[in-house]
Structures are given as C-alpha cells and as structure tokens.
C-alpha positions as CSV (number, residue, x, y, z in Angstrom):
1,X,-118.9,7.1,-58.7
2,X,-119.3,3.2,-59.8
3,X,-116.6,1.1,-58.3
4,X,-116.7,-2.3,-59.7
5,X,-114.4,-4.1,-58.2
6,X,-116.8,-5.8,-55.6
7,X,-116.7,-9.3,-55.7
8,X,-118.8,-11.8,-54.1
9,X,-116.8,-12.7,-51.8
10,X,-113.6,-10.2,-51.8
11,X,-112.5,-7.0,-54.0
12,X,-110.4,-7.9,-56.8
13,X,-110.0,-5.6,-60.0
14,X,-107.7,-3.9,-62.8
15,X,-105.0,-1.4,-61.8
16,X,-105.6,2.3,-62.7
17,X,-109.4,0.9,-64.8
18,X,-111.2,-0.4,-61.7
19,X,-108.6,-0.4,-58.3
20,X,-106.3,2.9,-57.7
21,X,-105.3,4.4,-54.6
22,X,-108.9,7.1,-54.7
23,X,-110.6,3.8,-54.8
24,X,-108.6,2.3,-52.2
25,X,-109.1,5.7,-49.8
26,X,-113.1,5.0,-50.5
27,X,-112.9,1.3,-49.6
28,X,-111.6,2.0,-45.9
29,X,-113.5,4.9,-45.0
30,X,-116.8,3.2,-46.1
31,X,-115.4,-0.2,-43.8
32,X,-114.6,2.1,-41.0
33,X,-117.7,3.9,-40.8
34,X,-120.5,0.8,-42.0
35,X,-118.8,-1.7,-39.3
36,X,-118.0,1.4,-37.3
37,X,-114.6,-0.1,-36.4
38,X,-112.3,1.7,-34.4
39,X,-109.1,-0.7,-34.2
40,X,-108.0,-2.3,-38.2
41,X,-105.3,-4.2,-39.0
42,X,-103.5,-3.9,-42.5
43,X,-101.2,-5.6,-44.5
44,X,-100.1,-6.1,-48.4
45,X,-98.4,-8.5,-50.2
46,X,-96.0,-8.6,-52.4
47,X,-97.3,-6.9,-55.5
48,X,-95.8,-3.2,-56.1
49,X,-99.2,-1.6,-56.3
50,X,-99.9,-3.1,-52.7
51,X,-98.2,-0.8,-50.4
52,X,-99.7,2.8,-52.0
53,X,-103.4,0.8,-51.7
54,X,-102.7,-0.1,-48.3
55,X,-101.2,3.2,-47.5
56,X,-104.5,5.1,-49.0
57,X,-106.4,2.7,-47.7
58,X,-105.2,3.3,-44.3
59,X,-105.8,7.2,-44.8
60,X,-109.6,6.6,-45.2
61,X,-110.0,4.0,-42.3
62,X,-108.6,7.1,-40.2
63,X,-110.7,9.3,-41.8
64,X,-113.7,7.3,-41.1
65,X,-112.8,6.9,-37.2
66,X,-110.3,4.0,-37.1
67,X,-107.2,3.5,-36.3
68,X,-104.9,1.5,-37.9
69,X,-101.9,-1.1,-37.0
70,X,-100.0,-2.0,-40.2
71,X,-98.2,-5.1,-40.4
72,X,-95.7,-4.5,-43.3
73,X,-95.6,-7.5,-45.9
74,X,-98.4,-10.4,-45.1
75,X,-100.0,-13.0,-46.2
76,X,-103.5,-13.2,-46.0
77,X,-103.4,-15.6,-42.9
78,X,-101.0,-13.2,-41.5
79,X,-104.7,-10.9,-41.2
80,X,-106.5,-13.7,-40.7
81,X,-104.5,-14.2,-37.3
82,X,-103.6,-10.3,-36.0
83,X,-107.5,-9.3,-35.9
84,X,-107.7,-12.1,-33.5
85,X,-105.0,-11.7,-31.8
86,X,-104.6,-8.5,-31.1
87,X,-108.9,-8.4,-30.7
88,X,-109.3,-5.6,-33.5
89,X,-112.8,-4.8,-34.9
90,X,-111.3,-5.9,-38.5
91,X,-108.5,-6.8,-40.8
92,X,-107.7,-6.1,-44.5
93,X,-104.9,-7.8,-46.8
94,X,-104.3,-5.8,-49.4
95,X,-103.9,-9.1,-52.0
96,X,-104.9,-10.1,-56.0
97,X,-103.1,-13.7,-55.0
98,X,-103.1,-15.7,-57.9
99,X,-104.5,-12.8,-60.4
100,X,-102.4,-11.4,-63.4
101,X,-100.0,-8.9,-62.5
102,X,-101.7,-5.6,-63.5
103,X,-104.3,-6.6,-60.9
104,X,-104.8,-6.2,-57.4
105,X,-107.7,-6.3,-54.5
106,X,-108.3,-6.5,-51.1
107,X,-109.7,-9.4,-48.8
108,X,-111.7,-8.1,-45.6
109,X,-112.8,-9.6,-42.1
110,X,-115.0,-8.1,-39.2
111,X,-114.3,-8.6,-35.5
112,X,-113.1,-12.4,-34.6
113,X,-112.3,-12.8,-38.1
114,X,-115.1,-13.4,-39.2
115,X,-116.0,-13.1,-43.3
116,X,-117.1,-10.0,-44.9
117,X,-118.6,-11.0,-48.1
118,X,-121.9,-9.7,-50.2
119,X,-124.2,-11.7,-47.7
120,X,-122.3,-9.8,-44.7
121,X,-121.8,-6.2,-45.6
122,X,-119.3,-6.1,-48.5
123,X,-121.9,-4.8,-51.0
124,X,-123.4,-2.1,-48.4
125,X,-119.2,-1.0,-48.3
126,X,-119.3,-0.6,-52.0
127,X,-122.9,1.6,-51.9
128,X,-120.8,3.7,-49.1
129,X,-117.9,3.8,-51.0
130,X,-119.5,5.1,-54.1
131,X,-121.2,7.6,-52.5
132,X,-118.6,9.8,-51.5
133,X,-117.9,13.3,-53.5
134,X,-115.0,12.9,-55.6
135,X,-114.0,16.5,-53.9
136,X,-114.2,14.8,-50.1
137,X,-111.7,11.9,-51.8
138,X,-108.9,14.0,-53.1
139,X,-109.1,16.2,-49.9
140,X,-108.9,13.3,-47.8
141,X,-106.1,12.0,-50.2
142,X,-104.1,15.2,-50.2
143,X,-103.9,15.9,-46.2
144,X,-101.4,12.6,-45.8
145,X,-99.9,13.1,-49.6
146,X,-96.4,14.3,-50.3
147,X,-96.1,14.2,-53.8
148,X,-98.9,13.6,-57.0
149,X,-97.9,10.3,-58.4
150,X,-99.0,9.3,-62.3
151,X,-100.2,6.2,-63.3
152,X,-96.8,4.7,-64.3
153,X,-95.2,5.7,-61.3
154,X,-98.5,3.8,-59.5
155,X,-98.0,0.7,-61.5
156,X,-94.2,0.6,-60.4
157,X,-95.2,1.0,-57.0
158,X,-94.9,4.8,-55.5
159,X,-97.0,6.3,-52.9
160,X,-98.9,9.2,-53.3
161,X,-99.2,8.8,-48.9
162,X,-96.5,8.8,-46.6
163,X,-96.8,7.0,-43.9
164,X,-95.3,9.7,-41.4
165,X,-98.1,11.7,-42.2
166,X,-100.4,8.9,-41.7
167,X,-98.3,8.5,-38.2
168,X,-98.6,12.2,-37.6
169,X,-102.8,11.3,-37.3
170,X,-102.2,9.8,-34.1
171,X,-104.1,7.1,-35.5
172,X,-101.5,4.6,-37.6
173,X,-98.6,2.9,-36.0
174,X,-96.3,-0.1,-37.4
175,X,-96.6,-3.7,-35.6
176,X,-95.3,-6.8,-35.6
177,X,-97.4,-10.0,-34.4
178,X,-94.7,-12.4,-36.5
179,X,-93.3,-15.0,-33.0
180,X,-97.1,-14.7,-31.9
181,X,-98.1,-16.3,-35.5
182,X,-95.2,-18.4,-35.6
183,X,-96.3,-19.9,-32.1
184,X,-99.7,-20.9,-33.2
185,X,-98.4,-22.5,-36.3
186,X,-96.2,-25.0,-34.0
187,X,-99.0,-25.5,-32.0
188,X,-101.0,-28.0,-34.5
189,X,-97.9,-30.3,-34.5
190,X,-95.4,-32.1,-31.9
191,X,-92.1,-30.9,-32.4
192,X,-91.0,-34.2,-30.9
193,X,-93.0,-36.1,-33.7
194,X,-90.8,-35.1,-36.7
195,X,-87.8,-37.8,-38.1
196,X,-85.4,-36.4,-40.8
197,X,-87.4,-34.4,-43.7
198,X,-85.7,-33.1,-46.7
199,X,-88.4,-30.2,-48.0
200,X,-88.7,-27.9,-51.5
201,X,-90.7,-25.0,-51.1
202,X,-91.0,-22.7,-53.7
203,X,-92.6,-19.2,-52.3
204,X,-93.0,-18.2,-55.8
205,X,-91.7,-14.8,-55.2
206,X,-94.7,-14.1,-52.9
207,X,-95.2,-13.2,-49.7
208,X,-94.5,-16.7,-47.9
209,X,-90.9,-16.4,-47.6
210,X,-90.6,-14.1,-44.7
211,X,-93.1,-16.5,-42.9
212,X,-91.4,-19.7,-44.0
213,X,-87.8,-18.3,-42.4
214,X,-89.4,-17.5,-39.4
215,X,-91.0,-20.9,-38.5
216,X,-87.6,-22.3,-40.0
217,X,-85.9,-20.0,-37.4
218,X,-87.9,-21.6,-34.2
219,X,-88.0,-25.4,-35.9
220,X,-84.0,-24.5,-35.7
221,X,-84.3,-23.6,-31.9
222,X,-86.1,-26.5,-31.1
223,X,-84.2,-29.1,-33.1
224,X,-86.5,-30.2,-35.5
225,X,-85.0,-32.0,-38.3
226,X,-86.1,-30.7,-41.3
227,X,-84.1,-29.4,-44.0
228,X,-85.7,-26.6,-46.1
229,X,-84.4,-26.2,-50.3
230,X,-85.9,-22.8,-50.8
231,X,-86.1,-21.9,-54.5
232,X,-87.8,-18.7,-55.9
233,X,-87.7,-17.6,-52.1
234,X,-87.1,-13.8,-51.9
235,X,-90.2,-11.5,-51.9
236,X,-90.3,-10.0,-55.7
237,X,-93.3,-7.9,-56.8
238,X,-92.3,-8.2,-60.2
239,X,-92.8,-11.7,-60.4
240,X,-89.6,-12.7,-62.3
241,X,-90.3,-16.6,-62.4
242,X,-94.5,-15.7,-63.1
243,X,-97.7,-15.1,-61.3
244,X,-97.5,-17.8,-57.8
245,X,-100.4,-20.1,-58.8
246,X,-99.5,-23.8,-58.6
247,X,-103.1,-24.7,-59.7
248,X,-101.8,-24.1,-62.8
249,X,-99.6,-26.9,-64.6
250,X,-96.8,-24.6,-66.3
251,X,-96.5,-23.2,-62.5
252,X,-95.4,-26.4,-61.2
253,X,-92.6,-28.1,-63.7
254,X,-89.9,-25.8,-60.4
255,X,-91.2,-27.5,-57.8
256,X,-91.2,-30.9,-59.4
257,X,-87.8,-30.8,-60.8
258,X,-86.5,-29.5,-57.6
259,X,-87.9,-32.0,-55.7
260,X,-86.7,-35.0,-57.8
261,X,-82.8,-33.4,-58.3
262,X,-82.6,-32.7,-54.3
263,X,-83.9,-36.3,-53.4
264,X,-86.8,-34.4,-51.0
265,X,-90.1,-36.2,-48.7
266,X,-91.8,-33.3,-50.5
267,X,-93.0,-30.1,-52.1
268,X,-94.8,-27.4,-51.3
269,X,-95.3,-24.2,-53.3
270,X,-97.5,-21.3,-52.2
271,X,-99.9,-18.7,-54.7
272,X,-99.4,-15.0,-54.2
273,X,-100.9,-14.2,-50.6
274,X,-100.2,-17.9,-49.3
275,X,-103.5,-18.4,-47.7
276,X,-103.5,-22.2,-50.2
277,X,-100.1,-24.5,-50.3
278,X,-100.1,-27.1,-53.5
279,X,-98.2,-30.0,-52.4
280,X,-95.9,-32.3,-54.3
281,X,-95.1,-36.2,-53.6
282,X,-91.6,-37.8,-53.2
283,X,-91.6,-38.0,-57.3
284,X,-92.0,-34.5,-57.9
285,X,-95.6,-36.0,-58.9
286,X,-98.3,-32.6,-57.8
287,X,-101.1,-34.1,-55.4
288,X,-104.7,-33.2,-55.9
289,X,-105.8,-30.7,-53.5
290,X,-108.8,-33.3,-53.0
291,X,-106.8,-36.2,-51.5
292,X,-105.2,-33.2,-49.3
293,X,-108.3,-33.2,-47.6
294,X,-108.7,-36.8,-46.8
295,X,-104.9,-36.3,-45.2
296,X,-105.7,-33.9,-42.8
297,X,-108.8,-34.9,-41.8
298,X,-107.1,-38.1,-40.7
299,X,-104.5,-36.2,-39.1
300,X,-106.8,-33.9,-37.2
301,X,-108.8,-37.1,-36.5
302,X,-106.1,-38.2,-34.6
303,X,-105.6,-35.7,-32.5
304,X,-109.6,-35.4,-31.7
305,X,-111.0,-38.4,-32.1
306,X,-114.9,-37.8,-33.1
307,X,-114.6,-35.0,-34.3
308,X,-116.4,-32.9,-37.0
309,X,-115.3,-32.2,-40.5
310,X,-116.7,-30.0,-42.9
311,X,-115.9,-30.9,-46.9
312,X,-117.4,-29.2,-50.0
313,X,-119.7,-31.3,-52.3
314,X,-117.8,-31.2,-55.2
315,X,-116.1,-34.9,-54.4
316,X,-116.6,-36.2,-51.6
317,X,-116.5,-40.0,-51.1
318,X,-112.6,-40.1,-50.2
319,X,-113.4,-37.7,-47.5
320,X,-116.3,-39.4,-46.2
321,X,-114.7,-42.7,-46.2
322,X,-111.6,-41.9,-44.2
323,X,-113.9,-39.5,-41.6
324,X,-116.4,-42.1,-41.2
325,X,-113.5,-45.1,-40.6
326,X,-111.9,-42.8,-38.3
327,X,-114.5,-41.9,-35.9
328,X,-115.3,-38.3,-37.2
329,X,-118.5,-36.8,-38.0
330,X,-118.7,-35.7,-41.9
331,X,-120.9,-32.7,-42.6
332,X,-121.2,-31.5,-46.3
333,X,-121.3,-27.7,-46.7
334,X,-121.7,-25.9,-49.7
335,X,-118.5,-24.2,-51.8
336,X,-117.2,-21.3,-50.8
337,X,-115.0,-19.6,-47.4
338,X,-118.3,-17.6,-46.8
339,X,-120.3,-20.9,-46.3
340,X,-117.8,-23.1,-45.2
341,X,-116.9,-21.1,-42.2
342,X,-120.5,-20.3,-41.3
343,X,-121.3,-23.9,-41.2
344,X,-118.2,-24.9,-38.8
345,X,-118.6,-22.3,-36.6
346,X,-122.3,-23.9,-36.3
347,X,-121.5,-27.4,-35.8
348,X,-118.0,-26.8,-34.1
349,X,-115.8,-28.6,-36.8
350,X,-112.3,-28.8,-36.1
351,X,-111.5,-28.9,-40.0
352,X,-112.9,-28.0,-43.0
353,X,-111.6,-28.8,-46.7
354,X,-112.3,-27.8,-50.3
355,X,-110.8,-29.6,-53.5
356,X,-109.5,-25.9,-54.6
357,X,-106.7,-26.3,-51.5
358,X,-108.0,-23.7,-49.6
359,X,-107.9,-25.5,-45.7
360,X,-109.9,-24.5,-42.5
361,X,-109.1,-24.7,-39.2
362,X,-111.3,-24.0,-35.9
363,X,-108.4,-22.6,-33.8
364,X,-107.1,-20.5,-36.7
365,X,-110.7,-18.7,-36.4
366,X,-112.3,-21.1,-38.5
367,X,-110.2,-19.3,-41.4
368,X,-108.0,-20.6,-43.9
369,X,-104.3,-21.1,-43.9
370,X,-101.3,-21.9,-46.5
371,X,-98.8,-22.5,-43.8
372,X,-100.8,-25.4,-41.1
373,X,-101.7,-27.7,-44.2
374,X,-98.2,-28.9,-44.8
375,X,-97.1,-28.7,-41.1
376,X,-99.7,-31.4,-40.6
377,X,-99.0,-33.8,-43.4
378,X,-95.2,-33.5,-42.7
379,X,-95.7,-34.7,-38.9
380,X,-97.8,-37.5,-41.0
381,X,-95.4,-38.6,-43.3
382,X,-93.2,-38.8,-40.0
383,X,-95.6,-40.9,-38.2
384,X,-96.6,-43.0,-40.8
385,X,-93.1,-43.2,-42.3
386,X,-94.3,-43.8,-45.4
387,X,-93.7,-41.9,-48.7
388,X,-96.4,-39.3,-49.8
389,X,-97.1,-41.1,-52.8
390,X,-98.0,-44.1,-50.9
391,X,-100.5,-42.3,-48.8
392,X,-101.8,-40.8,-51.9
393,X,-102.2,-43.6,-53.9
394,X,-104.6,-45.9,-52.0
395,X,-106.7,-43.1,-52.0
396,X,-106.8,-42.3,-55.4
397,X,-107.3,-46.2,-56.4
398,X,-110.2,-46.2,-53.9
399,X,-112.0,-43.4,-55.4
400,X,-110.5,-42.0,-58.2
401,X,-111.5,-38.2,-59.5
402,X,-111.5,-36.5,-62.9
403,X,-110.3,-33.1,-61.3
404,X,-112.4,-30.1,-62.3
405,X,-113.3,-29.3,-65.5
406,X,-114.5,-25.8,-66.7
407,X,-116.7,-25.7,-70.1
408,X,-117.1,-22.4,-71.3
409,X,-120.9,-22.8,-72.8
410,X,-123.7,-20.1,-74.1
411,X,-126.3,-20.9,-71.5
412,X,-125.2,-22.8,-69.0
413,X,-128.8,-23.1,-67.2
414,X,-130.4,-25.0,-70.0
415,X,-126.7,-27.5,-70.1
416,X,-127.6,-28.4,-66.1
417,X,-131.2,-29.0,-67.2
418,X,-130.5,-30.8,-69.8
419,X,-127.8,-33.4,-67.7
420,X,-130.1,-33.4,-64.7
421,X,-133.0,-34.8,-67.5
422,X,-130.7,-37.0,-68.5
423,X,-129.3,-38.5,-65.6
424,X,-132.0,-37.9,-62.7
425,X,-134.3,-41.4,-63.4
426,X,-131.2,-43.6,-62.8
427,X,-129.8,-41.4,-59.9
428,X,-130.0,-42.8,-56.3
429,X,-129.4,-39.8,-54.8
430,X,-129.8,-35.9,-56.0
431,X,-128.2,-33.4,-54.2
432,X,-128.7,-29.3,-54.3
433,X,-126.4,-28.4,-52.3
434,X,-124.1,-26.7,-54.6
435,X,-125.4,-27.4,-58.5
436,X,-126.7,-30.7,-58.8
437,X,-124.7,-33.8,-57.4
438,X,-126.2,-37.0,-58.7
439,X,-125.2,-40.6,-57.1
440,X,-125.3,-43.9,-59.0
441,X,-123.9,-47.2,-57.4
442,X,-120.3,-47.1,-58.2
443,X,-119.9,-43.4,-59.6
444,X,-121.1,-40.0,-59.1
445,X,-120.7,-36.4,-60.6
446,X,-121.3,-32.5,-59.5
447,X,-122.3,-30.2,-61.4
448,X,-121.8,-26.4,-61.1
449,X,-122.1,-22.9,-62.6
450,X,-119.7,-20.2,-62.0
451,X,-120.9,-17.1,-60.5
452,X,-119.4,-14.8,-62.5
453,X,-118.5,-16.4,-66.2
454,X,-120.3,-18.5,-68.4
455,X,-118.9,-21.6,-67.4
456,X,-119.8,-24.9,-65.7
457,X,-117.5,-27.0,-63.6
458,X,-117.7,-30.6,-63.8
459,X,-116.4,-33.2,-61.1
460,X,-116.8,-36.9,-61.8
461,X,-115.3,-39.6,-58.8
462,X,-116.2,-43.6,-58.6
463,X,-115.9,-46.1,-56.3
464,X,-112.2,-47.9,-57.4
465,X,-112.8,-47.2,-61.3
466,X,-110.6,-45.8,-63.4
467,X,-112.2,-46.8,-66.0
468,X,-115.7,-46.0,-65.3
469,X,-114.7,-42.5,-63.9
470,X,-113.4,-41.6,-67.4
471,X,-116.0,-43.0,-69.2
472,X,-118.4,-41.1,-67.8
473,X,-116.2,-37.8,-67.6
474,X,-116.1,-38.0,-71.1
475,X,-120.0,-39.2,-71.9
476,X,-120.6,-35.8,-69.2
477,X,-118.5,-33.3,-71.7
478,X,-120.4,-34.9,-74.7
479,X,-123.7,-33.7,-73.8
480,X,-122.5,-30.3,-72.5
481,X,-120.8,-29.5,-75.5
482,X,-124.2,-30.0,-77.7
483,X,-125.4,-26.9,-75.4
C-alpha cells in the first residue's frame, strides 16, 4: 500500500483519500517497531477525526511492542513536554494545525524530544508502514474495534476503537501531566515582575483553551495581575468561527477588534495545535512574527547575559542588531524545526526564532511552544512599561521588512538563477544557507523555493528605509514574474 501523507517534516494529508484510521493503525506500529519504543505518549487536538486516529493509532503502537499513555486533548507542546517529562521513548500529536478542516496528520518525536523528520527516520516509518498486509491491518484493527464505522460517521468523528479495549491490552492507560506543564511555563517568568495587564486571547476554537485556563488558574493562586478576555475560547472541532490560523489576515479582524473595544496591553491568538501564538499591539495592530524574535531574544538576553541565539536567514538584521547590542552570540541556522533544533542543541542556544512565529526554547527541549512566547513579552511590556507598539516600532523603523511573499512561477530554478545573475556583481555578501541571501549596503533580500509547490518566497529588509525596502520589493517581483 502507498501512503502519501509523509511529509518532510511531519504527516499531514486528506481525510478518508490519504489519512484514515487503517492508515493511522500502520503509522504507530511502524514507529513502535523502527524506533523500537516501548513507552509513547499520545494526544489529539481538537479536530473530530483526531480522537479515532489517535485511538487506532494507539492500537498499532501496542501492536508493535509499545505502550501507550494518552493525554486526552493537547497541543502539540503538550507532546513536546510529556515525552520529556515522563522520559518516554516518543511522543505523537495527532494535529493538521492550521490545515483545512477535512484534513488531519500527525507530528512525531523520539526519545528527549527530539525531531523525527525525513532526515531522522520518518521516511523509513512510511516504507514500514506501507509494507504491512492489508489482511494484518484490519485484524489488528478489529481485535480493539466495537463497531464498523463509515466514512461519514469518520468525518463526524466516531471511533471504530474503544479505548477499554485498548485498556484491556494492558498496554494503554489515561494521564494527565497538565500542573507539571503549567509549572514549567511559570518558570520562564517572575510572577513578582508582572504590573496590571488587560489580555485578549482568542484560542480560535482550538486546543489552547484548556491550557490557557490552567496557567490562568495558578497566575490566580499566585496573585498575578492579569486579566484574561477570552473570545472564541471553548474547544470546537467544527470550527464555527474558521480554521485557527492568524497568519492569515481574514483570521485576525477578532482579535483586533477585541482588543481595541476592551481597551487591552495585548493580543494573542493561537493556530489549531498552538505550538505558534500571533500577537497583537495595544491598537489591535498584528505584529510581525519577525520583530517577535528580536523581543525575546532581548528578554532571554536578560536573563542570560551572553548567551546564544539561533535565527533563520530569511531577515535577519533586527535580530542581529538587538543580540549583538545585548551581549548575545547570533548564529544563523537554516529554515526549518528539523535544522533549527539540531543547530541549538550543537551550540547550546537558549533561544531560537523564525519569522513564521514558530519559537524555540533550550529548557522546553529545544522545541517549540505557543504558550512561553507571550509569557515573555508580557513580563516585558511590564518591565519596560511601555506599550507594545512602542517596542515594535523602533524596530521596524530601524530595519523595516516586506513580509514574505510567495510567487507561484513555472520553474522556479531558472527565476533564482536568473535574480542571483542579476544581482550577484553588486552583492557584498552571498549567502547559501537557505536559497540565496544577497547583502548590499543599506538593503538585503532572501530568496527561497518551497519544497513542495512551485513557488518562491521572497523577503526584502533595509537598514531604516521604507522607501528603499519597497523599491526593491517591487523591482524583485518584476523580474520573477518575467519567469
């Protein structure tokens, strides 16, 4: 059987087409069996279609040898943390995030936490997965099902597996690691730190409201002073207010308003599995996940002076500057968890950052989290007492960014010839980390293709420019749409 859900770096495909619960039993008996795990952690968001994956899942890690601890509704992090924690040989978050809602996938770690992508084992899952008999599947299937379950009754979330079978195994029990998570969120910040905050966050119907009430819960116990306006808050697989994905600009118009009519110090709004948080200024105004960066690598410079931080190569020069004023070590990595994490966990970097919002942390095992981000820039705002849009702001003046733009083009090879041609004899500096990244005086640009579409992404940043950044943005799109 051909399962092509793989991914490079995750599994992520199209109910009942490319991801259904046979596929799900493959997945974990091929994980248990090629990492020959014997202790995995589970967990699903909120999606309907999560909980009979995780459940069949869960049959075939006990099939291959494993057994399982299930922690109910998660977030990625949520993983990220138990296999850790509880020192398991591997986690899986049952997750499509910020994908469609007839979609749905699965994002995998080894021992430590550490990433299981196509460079660490994920592809040699898939060949094990695949090569299972179809009649092995549906016996392994049928000895924890209760009942056959069509398609639509799939899609709208039934479960072929019950989990007292799966209980009856020996091998799966039910756990809870919530107060040990919430403890290690409160450790990255001084409770005594915080003044008065007024905070929006908008869980999008996903799976961060049960974690936001908790660490609301202990904030409460200790007598921090922040008030929480919760808006699309309660877990909802259906998605009534749309897919969690505050990258997008029709995703955002809630948070904004909501801010602005409640007078708050901020926004924050969460995609589907909560391992990103988009945050909002003062003015309901969204904040580029790049300037995020700078923020917390001040705030973790603080902390731990001379430190190292790890940034993508994408922009860069915001980053650099406020590392390099601080005291910290910048080290450029290229894009991507797989790569980001390898590199910190080489040069022992207390935090790395992308421009796509996804945040690393070395005492979260170097993984990313949706919920430590905002912690940190709230005990800033309270330290700094200034507004967010005031921090922003002299860092966008100093080194103002176009964002990234995505071209769709027919061969996107000969376009990054053709600009790297173009622009290479006036470059002074040319940089293959990740695509090309060319450096000119005041301005520079990166240059990248996707992995799997015919598209390029173009970031353009100068040195205090408006003017010149968007000059050249455009002059950039010019010669890639000729291609």
């Amino acid at each position: 059987m051909k399962i092509t859900c793989f991914k490079a770096y995750d599994i992520r495909g199209k109910l009942i087409e490319q991801l259904d619960e046979a596929v799900a039993y493959r997945i974990g008996r091929a994980f248990a069996e090629h990492f020959s795990a014997k202790t995995v952690v589970v967990g699903g968001d909120v999606r309907l279609t999560s909980e009979p994956l995780k459940l069949a899942l869960s049959a075939g890690l006990i099939d291959g040898g494993a057994s399982v601890s299930d922690l109910g509704m998660t977030g990625t992090e949520e993983i990220y943390f138990a296999t850790k924690h509880l020192g398991v040989d591997g986690g899986i978050e049952v997750t499509a995030s910020h994908n469609p809602i007839d979609y749905n996938g699965m994002k995998l770690v080894k021992e430590g936490s550490r990433p299981v992508s196509g460079d660490t084992g994920l592809f040699a899952v898939q060949a094990l997965a695949e090569s299972y008999e179809d009649s092995d599947v549906e016996a392994g299937l049928k000895q924890y099902s209760t009942q056959a379950v069509t398609n639509d009754d799939f899609i709208q979330g039934k479960c072929s597996i019950a989990t007292e079978k799966l209980q009856a195994s020996g091998q799966y029990q039910l756990v809870a690691i919530m107060d040990a998570y919430v403890e290690h969120m409160q450790s990255y910040v001084n409770s005594d730190n915080f003044t008065p905050l007024k905070l929006v966050v908008n869980a999008g119907n996903g799976a961060a409201g049960k974690a936001l009430d908790a660490i609301e819960a202990a904030f409460v116990e200790k007598g921090v002073p922040i008030e929480f306006v919760k808006i699309h808050h309660e877990p909802d697989g259906q998605f009534p207010n749309g897919i969690p994905n505050p990258l997008l600009p029709e995703s955002r118009a809630d948070t904004a308003n909501a801010v602005i009519q409640q007078q708050a110090n901020m926004g924050i709004a969460w995609d589907g599995d909560f391992d990103r948080c988009f945050l909002f200024d003062e003015k309901g105004d969204f904040v580029e996940g790049y300037y995020i960066v700078g923020l917390l690598a001040q705030a973790f410079l603080e902390k731990d002076p001379g430190a190292k931080i790890i940034y993508d190569p994408r922009v860069y020069w915001n980053t650099e500057d406020i590392v390099k004023s601080a005291g910290g070590v910048p080290i450029k990595s290229k894009t991507g968890h797989a790569f980001i994490k390898e590199r910190m966990r080489a040069d022992d970097a207390v935090y790395g950052g992308e421009m796509s919002a996804h945040h690393y942390f070395r005492d979260f095992a170097y993984c990313d989290s949706g919920m430590i981000p905002w912690l940190l820039v709230a005990e800033l705002l309270c330290l700094q007492n200034k507004p967010l849009s005031e921090m922003v702001a002299q860092r966008i003046a100093a080194f103002p960014s176009s964002g990234e733009i995505n071209s769709i083009l027919k061969d996107p090879d000969t376009a990054i010839a053709n600009i790297l041609q173009t622009y290479e004899e006036q470059a002074t500096v040319v940089d293959y980390t990740d695509g090309i990244g060319l450096e000119f005086e005041n301005w520079r640009f990166n240059l990248r293709k996707s992995n799997t579409e015919p598209v390029v992404r173009l970031n353009v940043e100068s040195q205090g420019d408006i003017q010149l950044m968007q000059a050249k943005t455009k002059e950039l799109l010019e010669i890639l749409k000729k291609n």
